[in-house]
N, C-alpha and C positions, 0 to 999 in steps of 0.2 A: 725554824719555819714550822717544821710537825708541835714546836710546844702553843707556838702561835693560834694553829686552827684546832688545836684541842681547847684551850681556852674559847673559843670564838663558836664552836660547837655549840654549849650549854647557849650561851644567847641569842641567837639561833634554834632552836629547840622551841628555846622558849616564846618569841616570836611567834613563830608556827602554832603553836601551839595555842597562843591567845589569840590568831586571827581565830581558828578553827573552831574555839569556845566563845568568840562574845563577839568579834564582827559578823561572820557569815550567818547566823541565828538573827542576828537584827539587823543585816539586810535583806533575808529570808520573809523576817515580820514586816518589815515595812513592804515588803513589794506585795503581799498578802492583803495588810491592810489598804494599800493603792488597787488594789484590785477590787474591793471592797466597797471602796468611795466611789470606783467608775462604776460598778454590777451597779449602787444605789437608782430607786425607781419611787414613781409615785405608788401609795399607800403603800410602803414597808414599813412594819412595824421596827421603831430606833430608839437606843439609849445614846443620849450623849455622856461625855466623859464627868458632868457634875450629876450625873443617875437621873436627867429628865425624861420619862418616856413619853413618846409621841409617834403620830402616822406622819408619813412625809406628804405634804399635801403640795408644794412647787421645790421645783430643781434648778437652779441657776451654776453658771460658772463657778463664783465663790460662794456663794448661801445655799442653804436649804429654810423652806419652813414649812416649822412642824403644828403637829394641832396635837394638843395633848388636854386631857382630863374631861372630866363632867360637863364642864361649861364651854369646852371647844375653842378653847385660849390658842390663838397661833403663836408661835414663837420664831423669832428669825434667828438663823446660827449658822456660823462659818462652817463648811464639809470637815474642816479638820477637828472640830468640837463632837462629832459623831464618833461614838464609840464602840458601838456595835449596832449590828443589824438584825432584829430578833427573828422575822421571816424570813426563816429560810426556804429556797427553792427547792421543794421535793422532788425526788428524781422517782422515774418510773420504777414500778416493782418489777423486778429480774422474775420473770415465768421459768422452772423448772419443769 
């Protein structure tokens, strides 16, 4: 019985060990990134995930669309094609 959970130890271990390094990190990012898609607003500056930049100019359930470049080209795209959000919300300066 004791050679048993000494064997069963190591696999286990290691287990542990890979939730700790690569699931909980990427359910970390993903609820970040969901957090992300919901904070979305009109005029944020956004990259989608093939590097288009654009303003967000309407917000739907599934789409967004964007306006991007010189000539004010809208683009329509799914919220999950957004990649990042360039405008970030400034938070007040801390007064000492």
């Amino acid at each position: 019985m004791n050679n048993m959970i000494s064997l069963l130890f190591p696999f286990v271990l290691m287990i542990g060990l890979m939730y700790l390094m690569v699931f909980r990190p990427e359910n970390k990012r993903k609820k970040q990134y969901q957090s992300m898609l919901d904070s979305l607003s009109v005029n944020d500056e956004i990259m989608t995930r093939g590097g288009i930049l654009g303003k967000v100019i309407n917000i739907s359930d599934e789409y967004v669309i964007i306006e991007s470049g010189p000539d004010r080209v809208r683009l329509k795209f799914t919220r999950t094609a957004i990649g990042d959000v360039l405008t970030k919300k400034e938070e007040p300066a801390k007064e000492n």
